[in-house]
PyMOL CGO cylinders between C-alpha atoms (Angstrom):
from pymol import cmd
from pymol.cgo import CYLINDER

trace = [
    CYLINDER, -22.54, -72.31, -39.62, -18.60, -72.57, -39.52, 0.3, 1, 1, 1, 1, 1, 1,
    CYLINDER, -18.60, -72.57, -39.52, -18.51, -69.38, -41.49, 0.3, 1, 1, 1, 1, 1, 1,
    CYLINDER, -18.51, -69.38, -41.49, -20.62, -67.27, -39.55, 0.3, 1, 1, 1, 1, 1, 1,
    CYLINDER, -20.62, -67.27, -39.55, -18.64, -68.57, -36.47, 0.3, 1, 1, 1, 1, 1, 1,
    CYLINDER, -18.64, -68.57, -36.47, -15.72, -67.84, -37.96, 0.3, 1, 1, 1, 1, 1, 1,
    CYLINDER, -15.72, -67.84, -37.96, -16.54, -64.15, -38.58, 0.3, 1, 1, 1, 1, 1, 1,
    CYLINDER, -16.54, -64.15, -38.58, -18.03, -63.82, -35.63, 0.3, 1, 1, 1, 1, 1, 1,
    CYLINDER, -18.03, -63.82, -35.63, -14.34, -65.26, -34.17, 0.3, 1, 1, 1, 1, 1, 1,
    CYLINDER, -14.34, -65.26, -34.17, -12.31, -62.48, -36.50, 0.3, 1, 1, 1, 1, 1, 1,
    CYLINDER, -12.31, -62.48, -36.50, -14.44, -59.37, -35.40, 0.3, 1, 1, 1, 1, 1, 1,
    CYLINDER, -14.44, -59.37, -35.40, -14.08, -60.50, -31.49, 0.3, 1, 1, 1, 1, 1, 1,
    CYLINDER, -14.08, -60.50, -31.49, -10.68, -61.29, -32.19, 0.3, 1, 1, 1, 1, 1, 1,
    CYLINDER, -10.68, -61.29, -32.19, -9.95, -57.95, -33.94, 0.3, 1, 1, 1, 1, 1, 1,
    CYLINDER, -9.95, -57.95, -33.94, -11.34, -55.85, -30.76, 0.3, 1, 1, 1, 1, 1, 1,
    CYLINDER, -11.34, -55.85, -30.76, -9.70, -57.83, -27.93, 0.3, 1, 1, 1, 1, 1, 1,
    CYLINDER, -9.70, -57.83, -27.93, -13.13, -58.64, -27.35, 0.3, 1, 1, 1, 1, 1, 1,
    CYLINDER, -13.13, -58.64, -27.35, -14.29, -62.09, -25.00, 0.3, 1, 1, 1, 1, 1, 1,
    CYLINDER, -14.29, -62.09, -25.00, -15.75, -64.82, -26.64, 0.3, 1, 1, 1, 1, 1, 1,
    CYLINDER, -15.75, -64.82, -26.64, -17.75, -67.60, -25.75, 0.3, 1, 1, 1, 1, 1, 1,
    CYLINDER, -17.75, -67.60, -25.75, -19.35, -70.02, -28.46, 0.3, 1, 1, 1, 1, 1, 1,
    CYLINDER, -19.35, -70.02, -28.46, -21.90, -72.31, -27.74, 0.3, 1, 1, 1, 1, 1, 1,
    CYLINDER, -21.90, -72.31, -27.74, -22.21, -75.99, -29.27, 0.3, 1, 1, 1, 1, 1, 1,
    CYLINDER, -22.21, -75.99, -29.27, -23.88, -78.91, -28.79, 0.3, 1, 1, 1, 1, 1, 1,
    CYLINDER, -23.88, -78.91, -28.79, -23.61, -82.20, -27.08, 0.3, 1, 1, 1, 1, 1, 1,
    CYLINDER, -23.61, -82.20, -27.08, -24.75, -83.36, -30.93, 0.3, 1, 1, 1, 1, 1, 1,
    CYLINDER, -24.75, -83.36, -30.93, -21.09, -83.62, -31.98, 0.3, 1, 1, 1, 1, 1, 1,
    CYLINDER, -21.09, -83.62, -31.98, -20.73, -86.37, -30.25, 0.3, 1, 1, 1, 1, 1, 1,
    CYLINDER, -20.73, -86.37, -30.25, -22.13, -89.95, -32.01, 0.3, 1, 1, 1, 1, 1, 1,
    CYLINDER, -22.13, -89.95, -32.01, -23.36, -91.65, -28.22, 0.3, 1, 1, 1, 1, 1, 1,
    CYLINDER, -23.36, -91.65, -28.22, -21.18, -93.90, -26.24, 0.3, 1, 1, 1, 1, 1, 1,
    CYLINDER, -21.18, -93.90, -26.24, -22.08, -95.76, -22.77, 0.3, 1, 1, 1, 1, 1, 1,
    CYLINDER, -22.08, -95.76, -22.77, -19.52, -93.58, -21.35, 0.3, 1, 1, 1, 1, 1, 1,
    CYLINDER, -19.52, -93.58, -21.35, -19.53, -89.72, -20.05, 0.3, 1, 1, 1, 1, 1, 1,
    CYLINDER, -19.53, -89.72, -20.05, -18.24, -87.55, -22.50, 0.3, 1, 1, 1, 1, 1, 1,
    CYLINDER, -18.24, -87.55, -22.50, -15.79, -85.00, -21.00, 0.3, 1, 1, 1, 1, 1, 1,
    CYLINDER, -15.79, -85.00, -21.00, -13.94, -81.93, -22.57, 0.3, 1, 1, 1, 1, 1, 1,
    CYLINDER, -13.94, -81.93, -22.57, -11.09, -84.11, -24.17, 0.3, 1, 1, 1, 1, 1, 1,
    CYLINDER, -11.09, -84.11, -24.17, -12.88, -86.55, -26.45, 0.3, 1, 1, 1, 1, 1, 1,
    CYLINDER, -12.88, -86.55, -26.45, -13.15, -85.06, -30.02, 0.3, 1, 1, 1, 1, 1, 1,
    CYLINDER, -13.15, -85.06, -30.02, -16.26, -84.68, -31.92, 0.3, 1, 1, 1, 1, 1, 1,
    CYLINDER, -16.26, -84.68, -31.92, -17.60, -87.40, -34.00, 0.3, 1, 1, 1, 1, 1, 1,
    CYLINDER, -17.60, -87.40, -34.00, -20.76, -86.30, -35.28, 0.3, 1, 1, 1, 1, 1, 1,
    CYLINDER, -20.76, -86.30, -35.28, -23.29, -88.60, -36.99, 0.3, 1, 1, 1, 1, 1, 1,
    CYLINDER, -23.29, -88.60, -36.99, -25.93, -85.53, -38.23, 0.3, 1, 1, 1, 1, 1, 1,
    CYLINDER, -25.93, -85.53, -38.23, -25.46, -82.76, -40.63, 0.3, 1, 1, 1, 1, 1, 1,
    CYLINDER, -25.46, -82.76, -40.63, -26.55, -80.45, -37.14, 0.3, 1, 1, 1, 1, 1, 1,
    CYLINDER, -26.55, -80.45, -37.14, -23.86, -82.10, -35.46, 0.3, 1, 1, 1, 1, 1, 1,
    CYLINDER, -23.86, -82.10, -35.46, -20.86, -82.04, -37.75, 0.3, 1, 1, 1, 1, 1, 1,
    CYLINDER, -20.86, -82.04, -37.75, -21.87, -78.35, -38.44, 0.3, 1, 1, 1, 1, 1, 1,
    CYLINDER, -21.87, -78.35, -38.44, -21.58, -77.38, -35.11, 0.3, 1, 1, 1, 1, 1, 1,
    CYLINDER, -21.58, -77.38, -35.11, -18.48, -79.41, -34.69, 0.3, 1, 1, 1, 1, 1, 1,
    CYLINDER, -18.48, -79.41, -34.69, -17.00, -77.57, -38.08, 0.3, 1, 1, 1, 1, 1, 1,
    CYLINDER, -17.00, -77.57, -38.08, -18.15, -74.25, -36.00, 0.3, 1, 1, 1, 1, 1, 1,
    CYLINDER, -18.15, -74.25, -36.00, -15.89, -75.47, -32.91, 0.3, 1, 1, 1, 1, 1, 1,
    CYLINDER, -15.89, -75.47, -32.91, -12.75, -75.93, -35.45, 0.3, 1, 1, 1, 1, 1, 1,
    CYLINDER, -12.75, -75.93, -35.45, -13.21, -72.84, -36.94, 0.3, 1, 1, 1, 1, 1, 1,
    CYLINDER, -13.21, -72.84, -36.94, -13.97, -70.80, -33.51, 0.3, 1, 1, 1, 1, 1, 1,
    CYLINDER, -13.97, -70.80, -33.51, -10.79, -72.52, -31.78, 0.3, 1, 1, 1, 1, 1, 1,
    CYLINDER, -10.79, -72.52, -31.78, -8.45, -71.80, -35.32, 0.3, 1, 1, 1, 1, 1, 1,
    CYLINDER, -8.45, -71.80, -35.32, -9.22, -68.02, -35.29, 0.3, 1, 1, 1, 1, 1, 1,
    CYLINDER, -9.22, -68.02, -35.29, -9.59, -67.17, -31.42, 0.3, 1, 1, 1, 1, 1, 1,
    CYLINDER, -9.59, -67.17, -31.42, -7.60, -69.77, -29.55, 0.3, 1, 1, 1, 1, 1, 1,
    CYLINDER, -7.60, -69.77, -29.55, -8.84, -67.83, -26.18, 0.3, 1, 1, 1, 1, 1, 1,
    CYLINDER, -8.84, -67.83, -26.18, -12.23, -68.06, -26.97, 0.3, 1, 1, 1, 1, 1, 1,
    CYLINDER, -12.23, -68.06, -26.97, -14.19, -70.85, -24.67, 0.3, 1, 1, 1, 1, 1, 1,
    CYLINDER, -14.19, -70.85, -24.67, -16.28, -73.46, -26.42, 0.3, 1, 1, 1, 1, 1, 1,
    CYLINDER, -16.28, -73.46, -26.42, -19.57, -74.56, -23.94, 0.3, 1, 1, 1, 1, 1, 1,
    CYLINDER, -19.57, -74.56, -23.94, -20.77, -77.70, -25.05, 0.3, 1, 1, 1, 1, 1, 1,
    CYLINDER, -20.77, -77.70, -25.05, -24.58, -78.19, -24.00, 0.3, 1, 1, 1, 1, 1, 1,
    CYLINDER, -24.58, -78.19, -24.00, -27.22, -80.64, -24.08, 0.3, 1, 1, 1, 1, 1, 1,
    CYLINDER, -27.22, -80.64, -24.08, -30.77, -80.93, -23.80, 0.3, 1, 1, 1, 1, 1, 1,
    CYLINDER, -30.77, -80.93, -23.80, -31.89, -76.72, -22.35, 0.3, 1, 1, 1, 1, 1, 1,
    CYLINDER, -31.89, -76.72, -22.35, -34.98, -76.31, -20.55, 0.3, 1, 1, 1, 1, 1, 1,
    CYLINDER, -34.98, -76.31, -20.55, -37.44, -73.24, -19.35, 0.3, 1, 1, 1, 1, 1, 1,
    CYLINDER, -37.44, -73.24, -19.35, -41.09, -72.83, -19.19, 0.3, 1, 1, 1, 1, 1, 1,
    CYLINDER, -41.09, -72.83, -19.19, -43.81, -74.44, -21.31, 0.3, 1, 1, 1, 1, 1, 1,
    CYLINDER, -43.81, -74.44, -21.31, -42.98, -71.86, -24.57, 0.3, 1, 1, 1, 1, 1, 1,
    CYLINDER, -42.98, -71.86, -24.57, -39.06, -74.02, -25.00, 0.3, 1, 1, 1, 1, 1, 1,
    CYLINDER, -39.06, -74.02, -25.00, -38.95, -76.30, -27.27, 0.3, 1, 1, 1, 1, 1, 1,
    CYLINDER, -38.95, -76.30, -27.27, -37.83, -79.70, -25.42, 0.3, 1, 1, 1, 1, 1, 1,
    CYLINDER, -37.83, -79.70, -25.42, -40.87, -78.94, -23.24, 0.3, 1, 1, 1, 1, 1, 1,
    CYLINDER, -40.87, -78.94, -23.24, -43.65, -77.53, -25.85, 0.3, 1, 1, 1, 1, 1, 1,
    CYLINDER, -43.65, -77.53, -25.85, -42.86, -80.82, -27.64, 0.3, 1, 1, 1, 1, 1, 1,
    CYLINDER, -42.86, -80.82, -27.64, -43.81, -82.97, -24.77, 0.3, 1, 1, 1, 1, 1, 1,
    CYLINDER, -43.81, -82.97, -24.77, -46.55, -81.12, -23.67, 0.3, 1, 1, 1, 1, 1, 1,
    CYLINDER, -46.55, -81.12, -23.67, -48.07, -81.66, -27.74, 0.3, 1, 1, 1, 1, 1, 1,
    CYLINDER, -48.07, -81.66, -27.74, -47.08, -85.50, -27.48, 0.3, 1, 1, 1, 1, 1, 1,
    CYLINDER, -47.08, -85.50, -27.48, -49.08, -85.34, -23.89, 0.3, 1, 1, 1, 1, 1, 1,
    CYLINDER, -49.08, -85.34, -23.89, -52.30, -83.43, -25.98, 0.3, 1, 1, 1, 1, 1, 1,
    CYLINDER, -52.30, -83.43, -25.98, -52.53, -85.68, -28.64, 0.3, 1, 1, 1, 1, 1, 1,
    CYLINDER, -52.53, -85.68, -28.64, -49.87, -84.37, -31.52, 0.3, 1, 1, 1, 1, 1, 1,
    CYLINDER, -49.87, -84.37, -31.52, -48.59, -87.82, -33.01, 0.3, 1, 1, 1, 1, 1, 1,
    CYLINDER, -48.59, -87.82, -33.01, -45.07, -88.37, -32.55, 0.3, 1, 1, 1, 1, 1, 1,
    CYLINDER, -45.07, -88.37, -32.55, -42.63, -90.39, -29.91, 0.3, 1, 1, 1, 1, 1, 1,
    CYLINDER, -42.63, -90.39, -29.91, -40.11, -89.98, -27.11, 0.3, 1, 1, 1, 1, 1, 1,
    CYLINDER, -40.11, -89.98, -27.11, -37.15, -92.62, -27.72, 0.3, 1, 1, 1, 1, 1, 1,
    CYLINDER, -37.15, -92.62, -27.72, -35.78, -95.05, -25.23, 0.3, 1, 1, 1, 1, 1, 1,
    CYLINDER, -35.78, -95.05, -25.23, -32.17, -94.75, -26.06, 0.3, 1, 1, 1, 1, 1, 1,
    CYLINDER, -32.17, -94.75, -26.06, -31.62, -91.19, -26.46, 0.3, 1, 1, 1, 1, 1, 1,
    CYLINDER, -31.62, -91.19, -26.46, -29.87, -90.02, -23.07, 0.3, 1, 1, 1, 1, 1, 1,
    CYLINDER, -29.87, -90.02, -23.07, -29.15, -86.66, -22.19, 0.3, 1, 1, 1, 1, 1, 1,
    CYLINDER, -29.15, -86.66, -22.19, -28.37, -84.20, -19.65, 0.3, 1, 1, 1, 1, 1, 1,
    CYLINDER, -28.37, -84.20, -19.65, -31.03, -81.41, -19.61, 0.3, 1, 1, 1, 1, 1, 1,
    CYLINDER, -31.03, -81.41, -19.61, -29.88, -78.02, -18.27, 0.3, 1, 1, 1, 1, 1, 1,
    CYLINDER, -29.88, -78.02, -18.27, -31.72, -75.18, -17.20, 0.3, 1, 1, 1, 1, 1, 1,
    CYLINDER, -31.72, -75.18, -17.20, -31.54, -72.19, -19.44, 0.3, 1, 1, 1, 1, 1, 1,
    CYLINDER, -31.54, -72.19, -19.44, -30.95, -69.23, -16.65, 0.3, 1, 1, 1, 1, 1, 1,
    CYLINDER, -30.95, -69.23, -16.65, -28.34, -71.11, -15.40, 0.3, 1, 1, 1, 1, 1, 1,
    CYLINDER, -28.34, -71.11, -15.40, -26.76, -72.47, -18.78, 0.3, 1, 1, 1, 1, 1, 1,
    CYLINDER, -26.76, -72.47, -18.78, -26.83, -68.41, -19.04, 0.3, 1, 1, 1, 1, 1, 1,
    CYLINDER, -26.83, -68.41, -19.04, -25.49, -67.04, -15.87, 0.3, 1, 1, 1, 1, 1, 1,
    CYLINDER, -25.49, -67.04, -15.87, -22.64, -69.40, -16.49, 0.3, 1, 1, 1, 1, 1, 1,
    CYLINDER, -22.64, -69.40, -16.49, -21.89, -68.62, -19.65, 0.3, 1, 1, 1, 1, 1, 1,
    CYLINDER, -21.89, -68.62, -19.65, -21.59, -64.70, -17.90, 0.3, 1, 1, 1, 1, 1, 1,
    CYLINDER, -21.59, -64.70, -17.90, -19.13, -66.44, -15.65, 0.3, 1, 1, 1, 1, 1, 1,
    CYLINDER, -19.13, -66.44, -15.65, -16.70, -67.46, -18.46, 0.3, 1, 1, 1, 1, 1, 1,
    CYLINDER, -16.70, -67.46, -18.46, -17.39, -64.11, -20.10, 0.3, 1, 1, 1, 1, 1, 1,
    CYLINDER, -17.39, -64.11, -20.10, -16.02, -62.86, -17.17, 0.3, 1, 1, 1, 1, 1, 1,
    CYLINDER, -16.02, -62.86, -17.17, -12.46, -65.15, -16.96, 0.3, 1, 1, 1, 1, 1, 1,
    CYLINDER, -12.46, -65.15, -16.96, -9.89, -66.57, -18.80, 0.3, 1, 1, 1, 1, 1, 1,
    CYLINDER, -9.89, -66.57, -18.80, -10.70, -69.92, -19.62, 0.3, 1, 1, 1, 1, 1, 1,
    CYLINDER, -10.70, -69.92, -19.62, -9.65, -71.47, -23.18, 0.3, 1, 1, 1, 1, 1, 1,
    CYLINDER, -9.65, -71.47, -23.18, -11.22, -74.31, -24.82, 0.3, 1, 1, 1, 1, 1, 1,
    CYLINDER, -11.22, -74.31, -24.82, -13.72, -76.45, -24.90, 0.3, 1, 1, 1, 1, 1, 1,
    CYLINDER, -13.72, -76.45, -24.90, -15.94, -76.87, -21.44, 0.3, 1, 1, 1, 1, 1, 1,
    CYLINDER, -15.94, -76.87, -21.44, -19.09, -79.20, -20.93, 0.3, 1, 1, 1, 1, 1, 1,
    CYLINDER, -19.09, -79.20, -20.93, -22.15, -77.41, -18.92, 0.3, 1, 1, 1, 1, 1, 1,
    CYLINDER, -22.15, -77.41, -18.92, -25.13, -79.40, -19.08, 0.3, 1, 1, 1, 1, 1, 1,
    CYLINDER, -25.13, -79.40, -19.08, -27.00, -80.94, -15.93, 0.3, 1, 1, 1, 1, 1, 1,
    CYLINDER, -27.00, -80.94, -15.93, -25.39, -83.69, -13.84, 0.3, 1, 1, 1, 1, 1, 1,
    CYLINDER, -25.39, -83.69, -13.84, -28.62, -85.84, -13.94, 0.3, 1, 1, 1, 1, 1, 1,
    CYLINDER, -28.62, -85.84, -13.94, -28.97, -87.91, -17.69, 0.3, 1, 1, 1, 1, 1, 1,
    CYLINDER, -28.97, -87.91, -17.69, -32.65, -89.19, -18.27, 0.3, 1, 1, 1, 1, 1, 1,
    CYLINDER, -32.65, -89.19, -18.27, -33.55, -91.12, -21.22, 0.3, 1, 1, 1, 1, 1, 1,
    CYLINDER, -33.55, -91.12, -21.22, -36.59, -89.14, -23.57, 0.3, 1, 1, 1, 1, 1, 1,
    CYLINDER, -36.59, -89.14, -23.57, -39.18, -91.14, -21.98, 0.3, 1, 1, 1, 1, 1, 1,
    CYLINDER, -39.18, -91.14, -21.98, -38.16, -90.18, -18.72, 0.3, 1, 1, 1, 1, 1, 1,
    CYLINDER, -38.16, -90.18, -18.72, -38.24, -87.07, -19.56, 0.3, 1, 1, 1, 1, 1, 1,
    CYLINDER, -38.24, -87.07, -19.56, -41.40, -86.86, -20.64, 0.3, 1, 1, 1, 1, 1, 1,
    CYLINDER, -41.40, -86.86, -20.64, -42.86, -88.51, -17.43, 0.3, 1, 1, 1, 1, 1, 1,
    CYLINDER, -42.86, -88.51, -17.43, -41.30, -85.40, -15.60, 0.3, 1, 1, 1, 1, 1, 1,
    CYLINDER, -41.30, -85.40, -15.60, -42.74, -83.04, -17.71, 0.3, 1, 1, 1, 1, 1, 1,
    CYLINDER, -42.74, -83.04, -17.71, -46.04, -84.65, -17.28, 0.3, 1, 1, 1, 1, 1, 1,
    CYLINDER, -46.04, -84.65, -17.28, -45.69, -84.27, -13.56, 0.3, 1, 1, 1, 1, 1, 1,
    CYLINDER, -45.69, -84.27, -13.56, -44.46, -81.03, -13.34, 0.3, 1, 1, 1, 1, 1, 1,
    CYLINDER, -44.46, -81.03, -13.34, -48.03, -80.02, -15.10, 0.3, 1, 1, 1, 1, 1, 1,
    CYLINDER, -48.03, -80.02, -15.10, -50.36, -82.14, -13.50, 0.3, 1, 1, 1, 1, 1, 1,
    CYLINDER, -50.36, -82.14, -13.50, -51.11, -84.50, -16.92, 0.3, 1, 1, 1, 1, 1, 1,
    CYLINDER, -51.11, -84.50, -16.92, -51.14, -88.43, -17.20, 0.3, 1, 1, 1, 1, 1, 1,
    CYLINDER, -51.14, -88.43, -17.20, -48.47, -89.94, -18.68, 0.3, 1, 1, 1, 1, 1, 1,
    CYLINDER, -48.47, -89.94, -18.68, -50.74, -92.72, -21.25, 0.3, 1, 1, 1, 1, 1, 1,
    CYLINDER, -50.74, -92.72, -21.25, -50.45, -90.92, -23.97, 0.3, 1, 1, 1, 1, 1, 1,
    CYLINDER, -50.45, -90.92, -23.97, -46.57, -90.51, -24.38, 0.3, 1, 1, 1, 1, 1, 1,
    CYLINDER, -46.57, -90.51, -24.38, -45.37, -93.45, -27.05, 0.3, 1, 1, 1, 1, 1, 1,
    CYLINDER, -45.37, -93.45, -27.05, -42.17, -94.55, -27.13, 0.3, 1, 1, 1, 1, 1, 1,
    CYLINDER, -42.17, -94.55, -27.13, -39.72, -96.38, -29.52, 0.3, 1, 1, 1, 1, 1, 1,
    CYLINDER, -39.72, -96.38, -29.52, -36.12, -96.93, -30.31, 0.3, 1, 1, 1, 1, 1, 1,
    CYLINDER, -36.12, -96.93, -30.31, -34.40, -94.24, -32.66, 0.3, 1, 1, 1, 1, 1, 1,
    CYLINDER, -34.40, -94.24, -32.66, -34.01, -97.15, -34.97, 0.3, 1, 1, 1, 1, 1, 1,
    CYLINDER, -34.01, -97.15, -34.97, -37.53, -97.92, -35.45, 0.3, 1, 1, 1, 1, 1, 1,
    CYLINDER, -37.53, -97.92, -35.45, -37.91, -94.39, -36.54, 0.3, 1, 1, 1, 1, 1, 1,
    CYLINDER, -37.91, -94.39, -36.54, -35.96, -94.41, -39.12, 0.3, 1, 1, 1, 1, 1, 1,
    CYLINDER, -35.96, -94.41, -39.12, -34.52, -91.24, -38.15, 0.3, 1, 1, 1, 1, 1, 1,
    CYLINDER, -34.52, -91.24, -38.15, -30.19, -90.92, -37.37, 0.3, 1, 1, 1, 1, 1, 1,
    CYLINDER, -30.19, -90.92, -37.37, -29.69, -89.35, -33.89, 0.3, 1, 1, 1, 1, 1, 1,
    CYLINDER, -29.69, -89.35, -33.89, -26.74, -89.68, -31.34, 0.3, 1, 1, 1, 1, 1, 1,
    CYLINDER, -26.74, -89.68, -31.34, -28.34, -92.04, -28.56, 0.3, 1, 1, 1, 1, 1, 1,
    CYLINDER, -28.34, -92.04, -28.56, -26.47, -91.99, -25.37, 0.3, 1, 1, 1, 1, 1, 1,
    CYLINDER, -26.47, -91.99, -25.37, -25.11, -88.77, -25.37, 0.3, 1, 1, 1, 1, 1, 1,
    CYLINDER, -25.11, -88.77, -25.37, -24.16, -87.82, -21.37, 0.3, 1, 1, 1, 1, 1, 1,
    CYLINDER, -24.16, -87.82, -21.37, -21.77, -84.86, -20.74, 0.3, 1, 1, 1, 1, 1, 1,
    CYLINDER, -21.77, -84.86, -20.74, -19.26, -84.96, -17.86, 0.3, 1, 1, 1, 1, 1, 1,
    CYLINDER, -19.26, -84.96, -17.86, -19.85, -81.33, -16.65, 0.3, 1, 1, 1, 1, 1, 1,
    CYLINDER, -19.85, -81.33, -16.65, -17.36, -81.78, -13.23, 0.3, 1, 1, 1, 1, 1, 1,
    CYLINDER, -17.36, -81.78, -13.23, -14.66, -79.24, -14.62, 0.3, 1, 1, 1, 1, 1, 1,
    CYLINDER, -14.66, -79.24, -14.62, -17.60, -76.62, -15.20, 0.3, 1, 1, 1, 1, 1, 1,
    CYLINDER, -17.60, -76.62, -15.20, -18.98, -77.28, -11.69, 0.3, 1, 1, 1, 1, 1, 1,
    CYLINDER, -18.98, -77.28, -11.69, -15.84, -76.88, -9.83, 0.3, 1, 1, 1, 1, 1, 1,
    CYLINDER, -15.84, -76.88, -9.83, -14.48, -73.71, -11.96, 0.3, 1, 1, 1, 1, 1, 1,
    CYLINDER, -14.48, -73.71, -11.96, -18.16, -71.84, -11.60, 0.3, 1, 1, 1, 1, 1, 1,
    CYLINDER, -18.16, -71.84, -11.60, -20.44, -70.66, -8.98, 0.3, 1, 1, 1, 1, 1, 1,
    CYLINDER, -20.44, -70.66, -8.98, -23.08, -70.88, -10.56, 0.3, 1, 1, 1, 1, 1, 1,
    CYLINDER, -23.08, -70.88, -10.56, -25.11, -73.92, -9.55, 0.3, 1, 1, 1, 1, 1, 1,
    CYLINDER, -25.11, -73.92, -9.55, -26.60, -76.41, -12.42, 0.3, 1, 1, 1, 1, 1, 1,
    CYLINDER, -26.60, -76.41, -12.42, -29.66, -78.62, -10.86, 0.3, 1, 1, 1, 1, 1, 1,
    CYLINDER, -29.66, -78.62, -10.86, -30.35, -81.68, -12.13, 0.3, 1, 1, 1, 1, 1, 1,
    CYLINDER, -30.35, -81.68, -12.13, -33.45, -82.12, -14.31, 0.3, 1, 1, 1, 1, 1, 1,
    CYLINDER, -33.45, -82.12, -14.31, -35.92, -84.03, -11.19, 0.3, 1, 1, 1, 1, 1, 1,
    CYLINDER, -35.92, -84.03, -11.19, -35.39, -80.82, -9.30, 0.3, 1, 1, 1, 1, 1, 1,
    CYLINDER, -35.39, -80.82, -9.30, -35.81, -78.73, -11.94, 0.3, 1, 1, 1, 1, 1, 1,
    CYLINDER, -35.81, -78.73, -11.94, -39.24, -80.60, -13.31, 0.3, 1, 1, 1, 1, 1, 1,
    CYLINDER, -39.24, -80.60, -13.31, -40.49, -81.30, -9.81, 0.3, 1, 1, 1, 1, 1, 1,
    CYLINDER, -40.49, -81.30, -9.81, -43.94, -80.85, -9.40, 0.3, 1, 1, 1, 1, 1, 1,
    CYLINDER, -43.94, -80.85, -9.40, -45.40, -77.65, -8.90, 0.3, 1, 1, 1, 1, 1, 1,
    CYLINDER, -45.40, -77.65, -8.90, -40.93, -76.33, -8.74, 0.3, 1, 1, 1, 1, 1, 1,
    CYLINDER, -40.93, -76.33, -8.74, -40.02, -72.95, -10.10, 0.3, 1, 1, 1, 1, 1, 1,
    CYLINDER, -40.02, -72.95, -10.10, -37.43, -72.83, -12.49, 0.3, 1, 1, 1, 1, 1, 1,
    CYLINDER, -37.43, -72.83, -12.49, -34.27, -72.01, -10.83, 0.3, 1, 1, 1, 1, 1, 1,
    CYLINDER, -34.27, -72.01, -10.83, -32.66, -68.35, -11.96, 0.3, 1, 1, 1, 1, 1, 1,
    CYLINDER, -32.66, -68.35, -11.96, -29.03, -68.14, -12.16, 0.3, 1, 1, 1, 1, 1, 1,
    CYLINDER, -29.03, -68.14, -12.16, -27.16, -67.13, -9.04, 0.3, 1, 1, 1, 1, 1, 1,
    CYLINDER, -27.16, -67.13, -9.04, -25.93, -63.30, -9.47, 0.3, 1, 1, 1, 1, 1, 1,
]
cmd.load_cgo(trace, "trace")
């Protein structure tokens, strides 16, 4: 992944050409606290140190290139995050955990900001994820809702009890994004409200 960020780096570089990578709130490990552009990545997954490696290698080759660090992104019933609740919700075995936080964003809007900083100047790493954070489970309650299906059969656990390694509470501070951009990022409840359409990015 660093390597084909890297090149991709080089050949923007090479024709003066924008660039905008996008990461992942995975390089971060999970804190109590918001995670904002300054705190360095500490990943605890091979996903999340390889997108980390991807940042390093992005910022050492195009130092003007901007970094968007993202969490949890959302659309219609065919995206992931959702399909997998929707299968929990139909009787696929599997769980939602209790202590993994995040910040779901919308994917238009994740999009027509990313457009935005296509558009400017800005260097570095910059956080755009929703300013709601909602544990799995909660999550999965307001997926149910949004498509009219009972909540019973969702199970739930703590990431330990999985066995699995996952950051837990992983919440990005987005405020720089949302007073540089126009673009408006709703929060996850309005997003998955009941019977809601999913916001499109403001053009």
């Amino acid at each position: 992944m660093a390597d084909g960020a890297a090149n991709v780096a080089a050949a923007a570089a090479a024709v003066g050409a924008r660039l905008v990578h996008v990461s992942s709130d995975a390089v971060h490990s999970g804190r109590p606290e918001w995670y904002t552009e300054a705190d360095q990545p500490n990943p605890i997954t091979p996903y999340g140190a390889a997108k980390a490696a991807a940042e390093t290698a992005v910022a050492a080759v195009d130092p003007s290139a901007a970094i968007v660090r993202t969490s949890v992104i959302l659309g219609d019933e065919t995206t992931s995050h959702i399909r997998f609740v929707l299968d929990l919700l139909r009787g696929t075995p599997g769980a939602l955990f209790e202590d993994e936080i995040r910040c779901p964003v919308d994917g238009g809007q994740l999009a027509g900001a990313i457009l935005e900083l296509v558009g400017n100047d800005y260097a570095g790493v910059i956080n755009i994820a929703g300013p709601e954070a909602v544990s799995r489970p909660e999550f999965g309650r307001l997926v149910a809702a949004r498509y009219g299906l009972r909540p019973d059969a969702l199970v739930t656990c703590k990431i330990a009890e999985s066995g699995m390694t996952r950051p837990g509470d992983v919440k990005l501070d987005s405020s720089r994004a949302y007073s540089m951009l126009r673009t408006r990022i709703s929060g996850v409840r309005e997003l998955l409200a009941s019977g809601a359409p999913s916001p499109r990015p403001r053009r």
